[in-house]
C-alpha positions in Angstrom: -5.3 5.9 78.6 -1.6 4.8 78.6 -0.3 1.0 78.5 -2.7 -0.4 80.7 -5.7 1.2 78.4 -7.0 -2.6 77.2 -8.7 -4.1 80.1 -5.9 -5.3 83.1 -4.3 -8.5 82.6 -3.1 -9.1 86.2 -1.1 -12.4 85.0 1.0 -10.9 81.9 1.5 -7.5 83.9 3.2 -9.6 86.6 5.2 -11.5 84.1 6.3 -8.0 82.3 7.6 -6.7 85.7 9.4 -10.7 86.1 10.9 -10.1 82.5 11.8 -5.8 83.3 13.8 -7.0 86.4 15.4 -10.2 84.9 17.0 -8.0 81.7 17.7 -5.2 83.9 19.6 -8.0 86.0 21.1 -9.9 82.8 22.1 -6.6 80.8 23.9 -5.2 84.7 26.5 -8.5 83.8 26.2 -9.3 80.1 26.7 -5.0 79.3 30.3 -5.4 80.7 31.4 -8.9 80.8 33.1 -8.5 77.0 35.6 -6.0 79.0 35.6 -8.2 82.3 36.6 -10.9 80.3 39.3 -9.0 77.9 40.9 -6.2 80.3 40.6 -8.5 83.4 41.2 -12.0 82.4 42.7 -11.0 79.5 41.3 -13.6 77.1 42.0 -13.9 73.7 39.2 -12.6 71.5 39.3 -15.8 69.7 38.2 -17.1 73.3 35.6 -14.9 73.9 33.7 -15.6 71.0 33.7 -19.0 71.5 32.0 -18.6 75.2 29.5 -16.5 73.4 28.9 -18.6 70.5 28.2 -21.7 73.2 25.9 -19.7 75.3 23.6 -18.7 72.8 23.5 -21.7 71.2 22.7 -23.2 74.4 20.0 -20.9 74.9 18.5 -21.6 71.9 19.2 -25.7 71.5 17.2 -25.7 75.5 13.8 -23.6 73.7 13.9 -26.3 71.5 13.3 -29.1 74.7 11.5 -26.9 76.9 7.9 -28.9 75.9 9.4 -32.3 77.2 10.3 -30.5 80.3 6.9 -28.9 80.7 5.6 -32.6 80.2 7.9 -33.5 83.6 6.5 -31.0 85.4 2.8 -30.9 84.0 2.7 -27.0 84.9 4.0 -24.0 83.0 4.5 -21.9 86.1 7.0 -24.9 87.3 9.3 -24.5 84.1 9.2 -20.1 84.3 9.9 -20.7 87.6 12.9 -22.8 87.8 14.3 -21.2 84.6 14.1 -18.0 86.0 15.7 -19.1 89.5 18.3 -21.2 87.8 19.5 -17.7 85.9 19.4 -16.0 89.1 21.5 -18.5 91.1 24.1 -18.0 88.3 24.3 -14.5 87.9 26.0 -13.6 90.8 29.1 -16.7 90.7 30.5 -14.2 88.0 32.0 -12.2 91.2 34.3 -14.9 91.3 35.1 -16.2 88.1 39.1 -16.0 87.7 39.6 -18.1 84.4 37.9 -18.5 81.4 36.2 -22.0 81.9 34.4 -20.9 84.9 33.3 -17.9 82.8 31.9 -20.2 80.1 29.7 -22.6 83.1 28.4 -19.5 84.0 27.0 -18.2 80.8 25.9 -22.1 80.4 24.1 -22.1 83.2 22.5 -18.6 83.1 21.7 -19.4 78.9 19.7 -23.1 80.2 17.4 -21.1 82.3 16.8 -18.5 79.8 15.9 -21.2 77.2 13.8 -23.1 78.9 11.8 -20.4 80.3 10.9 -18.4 77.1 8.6 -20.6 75.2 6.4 -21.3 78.2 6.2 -18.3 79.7 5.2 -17.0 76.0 2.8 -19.6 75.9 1.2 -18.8 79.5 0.9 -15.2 77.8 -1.4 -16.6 75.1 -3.5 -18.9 77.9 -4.0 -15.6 79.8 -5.2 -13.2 76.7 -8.3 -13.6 74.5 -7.6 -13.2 70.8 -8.7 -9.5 70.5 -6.2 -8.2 72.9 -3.3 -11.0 72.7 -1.6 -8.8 70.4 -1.6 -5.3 72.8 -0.2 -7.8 75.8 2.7 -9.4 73.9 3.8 -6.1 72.8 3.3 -5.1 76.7 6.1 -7.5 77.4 7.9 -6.9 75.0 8.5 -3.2 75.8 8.9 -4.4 79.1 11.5 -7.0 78.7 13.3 -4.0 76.6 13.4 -1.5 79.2 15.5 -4.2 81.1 18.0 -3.7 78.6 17.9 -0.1 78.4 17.8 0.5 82.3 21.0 -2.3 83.5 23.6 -0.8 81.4 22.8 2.3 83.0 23.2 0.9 86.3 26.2 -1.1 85.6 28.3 2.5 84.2 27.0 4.5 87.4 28.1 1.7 89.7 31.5 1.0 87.7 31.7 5.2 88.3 31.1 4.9 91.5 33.1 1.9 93.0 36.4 2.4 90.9 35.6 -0.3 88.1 35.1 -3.1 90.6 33.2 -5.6 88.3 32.0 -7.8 91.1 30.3 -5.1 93.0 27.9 -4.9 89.9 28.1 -8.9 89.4 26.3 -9.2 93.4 24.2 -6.8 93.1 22.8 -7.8 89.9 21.5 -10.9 92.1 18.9 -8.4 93.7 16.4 -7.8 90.9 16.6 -11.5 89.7 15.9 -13.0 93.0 13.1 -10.7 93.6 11.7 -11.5 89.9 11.7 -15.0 91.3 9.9 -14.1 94.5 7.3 -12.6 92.4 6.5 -15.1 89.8 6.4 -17.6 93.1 3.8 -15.7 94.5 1.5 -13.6 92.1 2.1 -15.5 88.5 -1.0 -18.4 88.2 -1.3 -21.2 86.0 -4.5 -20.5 83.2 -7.0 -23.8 84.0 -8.6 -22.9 80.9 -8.2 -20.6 78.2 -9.8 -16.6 78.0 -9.2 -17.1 74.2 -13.0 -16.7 72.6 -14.4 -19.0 70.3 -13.9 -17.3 67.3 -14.0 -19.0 63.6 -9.3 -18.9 63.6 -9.6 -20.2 67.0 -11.9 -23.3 65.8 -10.2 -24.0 63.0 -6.8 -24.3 65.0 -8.6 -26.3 67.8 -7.3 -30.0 66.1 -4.6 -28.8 63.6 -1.4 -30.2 64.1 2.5 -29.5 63.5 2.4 -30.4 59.8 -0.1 -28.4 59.4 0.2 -25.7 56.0 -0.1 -22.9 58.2 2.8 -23.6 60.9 5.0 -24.8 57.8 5.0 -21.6 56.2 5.2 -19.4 59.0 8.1 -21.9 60.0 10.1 -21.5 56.2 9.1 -18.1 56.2 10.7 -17.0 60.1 13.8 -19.2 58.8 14.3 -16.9 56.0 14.2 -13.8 57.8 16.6 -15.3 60.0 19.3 -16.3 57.6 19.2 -12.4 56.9 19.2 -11.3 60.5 22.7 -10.4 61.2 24.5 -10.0 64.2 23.1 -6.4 66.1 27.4 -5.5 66.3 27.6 -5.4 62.5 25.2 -2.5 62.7 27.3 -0.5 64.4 30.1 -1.7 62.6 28.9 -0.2 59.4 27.4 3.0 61.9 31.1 3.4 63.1 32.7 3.3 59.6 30.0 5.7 58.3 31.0 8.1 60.7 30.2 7.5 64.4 32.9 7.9 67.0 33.3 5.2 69.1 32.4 7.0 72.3 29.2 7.2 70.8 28.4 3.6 70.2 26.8 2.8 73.4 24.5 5.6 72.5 23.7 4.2 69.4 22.9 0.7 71.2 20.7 2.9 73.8 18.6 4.6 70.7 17.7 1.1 69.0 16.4 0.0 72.9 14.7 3.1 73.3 13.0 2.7 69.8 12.1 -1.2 70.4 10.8 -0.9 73.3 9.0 2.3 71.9 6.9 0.5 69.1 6.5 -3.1 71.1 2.6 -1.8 72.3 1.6 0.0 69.0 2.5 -3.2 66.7 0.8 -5.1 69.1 -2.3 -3.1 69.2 -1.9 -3.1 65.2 -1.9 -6.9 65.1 -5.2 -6.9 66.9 -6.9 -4.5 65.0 -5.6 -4.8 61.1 -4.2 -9.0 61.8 -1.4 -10.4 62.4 0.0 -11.3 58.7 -0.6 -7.7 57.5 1.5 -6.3 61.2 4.1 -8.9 60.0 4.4 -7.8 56.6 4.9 -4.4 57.6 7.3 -5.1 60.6 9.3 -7.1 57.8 9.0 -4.1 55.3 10.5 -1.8 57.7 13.0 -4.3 58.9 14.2 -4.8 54.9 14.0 -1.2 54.2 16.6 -0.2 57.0 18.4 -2.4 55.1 18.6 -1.7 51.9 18.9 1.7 53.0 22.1 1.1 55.2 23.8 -0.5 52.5 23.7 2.1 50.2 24.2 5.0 52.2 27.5 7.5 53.3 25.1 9.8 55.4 26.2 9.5 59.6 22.2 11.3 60.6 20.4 9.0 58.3 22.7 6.4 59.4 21.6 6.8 62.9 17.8 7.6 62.1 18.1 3.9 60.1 19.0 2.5 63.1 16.2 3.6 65.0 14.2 2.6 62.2 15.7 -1.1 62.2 14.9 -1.0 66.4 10.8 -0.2 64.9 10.6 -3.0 62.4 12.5 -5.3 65.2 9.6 -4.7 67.6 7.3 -5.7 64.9 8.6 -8.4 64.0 9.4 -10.4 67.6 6.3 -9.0 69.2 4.0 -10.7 66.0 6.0 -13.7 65.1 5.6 -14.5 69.0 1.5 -13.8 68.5 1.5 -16.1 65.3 3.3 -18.9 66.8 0.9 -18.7 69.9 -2.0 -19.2 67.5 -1.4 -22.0 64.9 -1.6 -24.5 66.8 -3.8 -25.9 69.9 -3.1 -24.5 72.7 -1.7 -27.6 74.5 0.7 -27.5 71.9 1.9 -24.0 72.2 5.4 -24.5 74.2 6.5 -27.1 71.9 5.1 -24.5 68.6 7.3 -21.4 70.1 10.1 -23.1 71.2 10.7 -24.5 68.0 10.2 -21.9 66.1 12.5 -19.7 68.7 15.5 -22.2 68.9 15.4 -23.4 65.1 15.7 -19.8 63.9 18.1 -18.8 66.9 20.7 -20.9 65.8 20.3 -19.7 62.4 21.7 -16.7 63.4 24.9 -17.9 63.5 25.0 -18.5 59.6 23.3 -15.3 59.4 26.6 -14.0 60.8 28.9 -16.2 59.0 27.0 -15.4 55.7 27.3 -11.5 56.5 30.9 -11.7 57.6 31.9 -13.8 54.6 30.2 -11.3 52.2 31.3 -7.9 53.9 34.9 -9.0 53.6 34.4 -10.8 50.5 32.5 -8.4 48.3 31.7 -5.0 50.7 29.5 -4.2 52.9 26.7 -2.6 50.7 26.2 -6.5 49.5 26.0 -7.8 52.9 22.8 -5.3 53.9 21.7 -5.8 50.9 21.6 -9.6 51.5 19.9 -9.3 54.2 17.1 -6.8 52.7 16.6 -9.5 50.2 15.8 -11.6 52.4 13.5 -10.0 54.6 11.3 -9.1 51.6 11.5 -13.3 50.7 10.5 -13.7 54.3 7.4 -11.3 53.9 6.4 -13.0 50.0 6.4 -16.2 51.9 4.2 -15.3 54.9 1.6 -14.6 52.4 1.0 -18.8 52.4 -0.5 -18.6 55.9 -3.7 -18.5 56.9 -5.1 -16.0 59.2 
């Protein structure tokens, strides 16, 4: 049986394997640029959080245009292809960056091509998968795209080991898996002419629905929600780290919640396809709220950890379906437009999300941040009952 148990999908296979090399590529530079840029530059921290902030907000604000630009070039394939070699052109100019402005066009450039690749190449995903399987093949890529994450820090650590912490080493040869995930969405990824998806009665009903439709605008309200209580991953092991973990250990603790996503990406999936895709959501969003709740009341370091892997399960869930649901709700010549909305809007949100959590850890505790963000989740799930399915 195994992953490739539903029948092949040669398209979404190849873009897995594009998305597996790019994030073992991205994570080889973006696992160590936080030192390059503190013990080598030696930039304020002040600084580096600003180049951060910008480059995922740029990310997020391109999602949001990548539908006009798939209008320019009429094909998805054109827009996942120049996003992805636009990334890859980037990624090895790092070897050379000697100041902090040239560190900050970098990450610019790199975050454009990320943004305005995602929400076609999601939407390709959908044009290539009938509904009864669309489910098993987003979680496919998901777990793909997470082994990227887990596999590049590994690389970058054995080749900082093994060439004396020379950062640009591993910035040039991170160039090698992104150029060759270029080469192969060139020659094996194909534009869809038409869609697999069957007939069914969903699919009919969505045929001539539009953005204001009830459906989207719930699903919209209720991703925003869940956002606004998605913290920032690095307050996680914040808490983890006052609880108990030694700080050698934290990398560990960032490998278990990889191993855990990328884990439960295929099974949630496969759930949405057989029990729906509100029901997987709801779940997803249970799980997500319970690590919370649970972190914000507990002193234990092993359920501490445990939670964590927990909160890597109900992540899975929820990015694999609300990626599904947004593919669905409306036509399918509307579906960039639908998921990159929906991906930028509630990206930048999670910059509140941090601001709120900050401002309520150092305000009130840290119990009351978590548990901020479990109450929100659980909104998030009461409101996803409004959609249709």
């Amino acid at each position: 049986m195994g992953f490739l148990e539903k029948k092949f999908n040669k398209n979404v296979f190849v873009l897995g394997i594009v998305s597996l090399l790019t994030d073992i590529s991205s994570e080889m530079i973006f696992s160590i640029l936080p030192v390059f840029m503190s013990s080598v530059l030696m930039l304020d921290k002040t600084l580096i959080g600003l180049i951060e902030g910008i480059a995922e907000a740029t990310a997020n604000v391109s999602k949001i245009f990548a539908a006009k630009i798939e209008k320019i070039f009429k094909k998805k394939k054109t827009v996942i292809l120049w996003g992805y070699s636009f990334s890859a052109i980037v990624k090895p100019l790092f070897a050379i960056a000697t100041n902090w402005w040239q560190i900050l066009l970098f990450r610019f450039g790199d975050r454009i091509g990320k943004g305005i690749r995602g929400p076609p190449r999601d939407a390709m995903i959908a044009d290539s998968t009938s509904r009864e399987n669309r489910g098993y093949w987003f979680g496919f890529h998901r777990m793909m795209d997470r082994l990227g994450a887990i596999i590049g820090p590994i690389i970058a650590f054995v080749m900082l080991s093994f060439f004396d912490q020379k950062f640009n080493i591993v910035f040039l040869a991170s160039f090698i898996p992104a150029i060759i995930a270029v080469l192969i969405i060139l020659f094996f990824v194909k534009e869809e002419t038409e869609t697999t998806e069957k007939k069914d009665e969903f699919a009919k009903k969505t045929e001539n629905q539009v953005y204001d439709n009830q459906t989207y605008k719930w699903f919209f309200i209720s991703s925003c929600v869940f956002a606004l209580g998605n913290m920032s991953f690095a307050f996680l092991l914040i808490r983890i780290q006052e609880i108990g973990l030694p700080i050698a250990l934290v990398p560990i603790a960032y490998l278990l919640y990889n191993i855990s996503y990328s884990a439960f990406s295929i099974p949630f999936g496969k759930m949405a396809d057989k029990i729906g895709r509100k029901k997987t959501l709801s779940l997803a969003g249970g799980i997500f709220a319970a690590s919370f709740a649970i972190l914000a009341f507990s002193k234990d370091l092993n359920i501490a950890i445990l939670i964590l892997a927990l909160y890597g399960i109900g992540i899975a869930g929820i990015e694999t379906t609300q990626r599904i649901i947004a593919s669905e709700i409306v036509p399918k010549e509307k579906r960039t437009g639908a998921i990159g909305t929906y991906q930028g809007i509630t990206g930048l949100l999670l910059l509140p999300a941090s601001l709120i959590a900050g401002f309520l850890w150092s305000s009130f505790g840290a119990n009351i941040a978590f548990a901020f963000s479990a109450i929100t989740s659980v909104a998030a799930v009461f409101l996803l009952q409004k959609i249709k399915q």
